[in-house]
C-alpha angles and dihedrals in degrees: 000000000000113000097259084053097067090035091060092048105040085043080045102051097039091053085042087058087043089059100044089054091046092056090045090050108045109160107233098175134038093251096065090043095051105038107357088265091292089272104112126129121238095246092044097046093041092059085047092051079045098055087034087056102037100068130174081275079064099040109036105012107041104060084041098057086043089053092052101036097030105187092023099057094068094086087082094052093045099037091043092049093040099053089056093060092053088045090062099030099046104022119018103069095037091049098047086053090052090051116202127146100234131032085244081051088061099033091050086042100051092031088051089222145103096207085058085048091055092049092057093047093058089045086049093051100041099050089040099059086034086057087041089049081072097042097057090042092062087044092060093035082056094047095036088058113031097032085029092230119147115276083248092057083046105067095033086062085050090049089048094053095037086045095055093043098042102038090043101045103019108200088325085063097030091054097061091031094062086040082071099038091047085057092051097042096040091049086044093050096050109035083070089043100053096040088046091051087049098046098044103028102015092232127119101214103067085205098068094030097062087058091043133084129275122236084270086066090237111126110257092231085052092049097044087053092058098047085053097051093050092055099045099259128135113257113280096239096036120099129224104177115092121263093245093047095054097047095049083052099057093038084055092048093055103044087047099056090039084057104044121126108214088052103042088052089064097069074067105071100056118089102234138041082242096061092052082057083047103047093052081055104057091036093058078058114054090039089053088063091064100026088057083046101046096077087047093063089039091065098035090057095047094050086051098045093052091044089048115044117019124100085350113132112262095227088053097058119118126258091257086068110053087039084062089042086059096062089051099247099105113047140183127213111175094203092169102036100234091116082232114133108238106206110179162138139246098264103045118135130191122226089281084044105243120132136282121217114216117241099194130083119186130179108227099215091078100054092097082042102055096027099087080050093051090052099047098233122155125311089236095053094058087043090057085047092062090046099051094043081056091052100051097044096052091040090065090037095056098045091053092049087060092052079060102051093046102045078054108048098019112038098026094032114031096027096036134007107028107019081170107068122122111248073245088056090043102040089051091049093052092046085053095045093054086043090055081040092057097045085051094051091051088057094058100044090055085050104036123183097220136329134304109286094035100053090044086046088057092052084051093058096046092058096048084052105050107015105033101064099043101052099041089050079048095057101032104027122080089173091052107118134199085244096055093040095054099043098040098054077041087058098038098044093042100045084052098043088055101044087048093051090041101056091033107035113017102031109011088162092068097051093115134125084242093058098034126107105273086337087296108139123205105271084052093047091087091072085060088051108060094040080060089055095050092048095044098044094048102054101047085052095065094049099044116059123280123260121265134286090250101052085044084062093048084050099055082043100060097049087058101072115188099218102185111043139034133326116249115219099227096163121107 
């Protein structure tokens, strides 16, 4: 079968299987649509935190930034994983034991404030759709490519699916829901890998056969650098960016995952404070089989791109290439006539030594894509890619569409503006809010502000710098008070959000290390943020009276988690 073929009928089959589940697991409370009704096992729940987590950012964009930036790239790797480990180590636990079913729950509950409740609302909603911005993109990019529909169709077919399976079955549904789609994503991640590792390496395990030798005998990484060198590339495993913008990046990149909503609300949905420890380990797991992977497919996809494609004659190219130039993510631009691609760096020379322009433009969020195509691997490999990029990218959105249906009905409604609303009322207000979210994140899949990773680094910075702070002073804090907590995510969110619109939207010329903030670039500029938080919450609340007698006591409750046995409901 033709390539569209099996990816008709492997898309067709997994939502399928979303749908089915969907059906099977229909909330019918406010308790299942909200955590699952607190009843899920620690495995299942941690390959569900571990869809939720690997995004399309995961599955499409990181491998891809790591194949064009090469050293560089590995912030994302070591931000992203490290995160998660100060996600189970500082919050999972601590935030099971409190109970509550959102991250502004818990924020209005230990601030003793709804004003503080409303602020973290706004910062859940706007990070959310900013997160779910990346994950639609990477829907239309999968559809536009493999069942050849605009980018626009594209995404409306993704909001379709994520809308029936988020709106009917709320987290019970999306739990189960994201079991299957960690299992689809996980499998298509891995087969490439594994045929790629033993094409090009001849070993089975891609982790050890990216740092192997090819059948040449010359070691893949020395290869790739010069490739590199005689294009006019950087080395490979060299790294341009500065020291202290790599390392606010990755500090960014931890907080943020460590604050992020839709993750945080899935050590919910499991019965006991154990199984909240449980499920981060298992998660770690399962997401370690595709983060060790993901620098082997980077390479892999690099070394293919540059055999493949430079100096190589345009009307010669494999199918696989005009079939991506006609979504408009790989172009050609013959600027010498030769009909030669020209594919270089910046610092390419030709034999008098003056400069080569390069002639192709690819959009690296198609490298692990295209890479099972490049490589001439089966058609129903690169069928099972598409599916499980799919997968990964509906399984976070809907996860973050549920963040915002819940801060909605749930945290404005129930908590604030209307306590006397029936579970019905309820239950029907937080199935309209994720339908309006749906529609919004369609939107902004269809008008992107970036590719996949950087958006989705974006949405990374804004949580360290408005969630972070506020939930680890909550935990660890006695002295942290409801006036430190809301001006200080005010101030960190603020302070990012700016930084971020000023270098992409209002000035995008000026979005360069030597007119950057201290050389911090912005998706760095989160981890200034949230210092900011902290400085600025910290301070107020010394000068502005401590909290009461009875939320000092939650406090000194939550940093005593029961492990072993259940989980006592403290909010209020």
């Amino acid at each position: 079968m033709s390539v569209q073929a099996w990816t008709f009928v492997l898309v067709g089959l997994s939502f399928a299987l979303y749908i089915g589940i969907a059906i099977w697991s229909r909330a019918n409370s406010t308790s299942e649509f909200y955590v699952a009704g607190k009843d899920v096992s620690p495995l299942a729940n941690g390959m569900a935190t571990a869809a939720d987590w690997m995004s399309a950012a995961s599955f499409i964009s990181m491998a891809g930034i790591i194949s064009f930036s090469g050293y560089d790239g590995s912030v994302y790797l070591m931000g992203w994983t490290g995160g998660y480990v100060l996600l189970a180590l500082l919050l999972a636990p601590y935030l099971r034991k409190f109970g509550a079913y959102t991250v502004p729950d818990f924020v209005g509950d230990r601030y003793y404030s709804q004003t503080a409740r409303i602020v973290a609302v706004v910062c859940a909603i706007f990070v959310s759709f900013t997160y779910v911005a990346g994950q639609m993109r990477g829907v239309g990019i999968v559809f536009s490519r493999f069942l050849e529909v605009p980018i626009e169709l594209g995404v409306l077919i993704g909001m379709g699916i994520v809308f029936f399976y988020a709106v009917l079955g709320g987290m019970k549904g999306i739990t189960y829901t994201q079991v299957a789609q960690y299992c689809v994503l996980i499998f298509a991640y891995l087969v490439p890998a594994i045929f790629l590792s033993l094409m090009i390496a001849g070993n089975v395990i891609p982790q050890i056969g990216f740092g192997g030798a090819d059948q040449s005998g010359t070691f893949l990484l020395d290869r790739l650098n010069d490739l590199h060198r005689d294009l006019g590339f950087a080395e490979y495993t060299s790294g341009e960016k500065s020291t202290i913008d790599v390392f606010f990046i990755t500090a960014a990149l931890m907080a943020g995952t460590a604050g992020l909503p839709h993750v945080i609300i899935r050590f919910y949905t499991v019965p006991k404070v154990r199984d909240a420890r449980l499920s981060v380990g298992f998660a770690l797991v399962f997401i370690a089989l595709l983060y060790t992977a993901a620098p082997a497919v980077a390479v892999f996809a690099r070394t293919n791109l540059l055999n493949t494609v430079s100096e190589q004659p345009y009307s010669e190219m494999p199918e696989w290439f005009s079939t991506w130039e006609a979504t408009g993510l790989i172009s050609f631009d013959d600027r010498n006539g030769d009909g030669i691609i020209q594919y270089v760096g910046p610092d390419a020379r030709d034999a008098s030594g003056a400069p080569i322009e390069n002639e192709l433009t690819i959009d690296r969020d198609i490298m692990v894509l295209a890479n099972p195509e490049m490589s001439g691997l089966p058609n129903w490999v690169i069928g099972l890619v598409a599916a499980g990029a799919l997968a990964a990218a509906l399984s976070t959105a809907a996860g973050l569409l549920l963040v915002v249906s819940s801060a909605v009905s749930h945290d404005l409604l129930k908590r604030s503006f209307k306590p006397d609303i029936t579970e019905r009322g309820e239950l029907i207000a937080a199935r309209v809010s994720a339908g309006f979210a749906v529609a919004v994140a369609g939107y902004l899949g269809v008008n992107p502000p970036g590719f996949v990773a950087e958006v989705v680094a974006f949405a990374f910075g804004l949580a360290a710098a408005s969630f972070f702070p506020a939930i680890i002073m909550g935990i660890f804090s006695k002295r942290m008070n409801r006036e430190g907590a809301i001006l200080g995510m005010i101030a960190g969110i603020t302070f990012t959000a700016a930084y971020i619109v000023y270098f992409k939207f209002i000035d995008p010329s000026a979005n360069t290390a030597e007119h950057w903030w201290f050389g911090i670039s912005p998706e760095g500029i989160g981890t200034i943020g949230m210092i900011l938080n902290f400085a600025v919450a910290t301070t107020v609340s010394y000068f502005t009276p401590p909290p009461p007698p009875h939320i000092i006591e939650l406090v000194e409750r939550i940093r005593v988690p029961k492990g072993s046995g259940e989980a006592h409901e403290i909010s209020a």
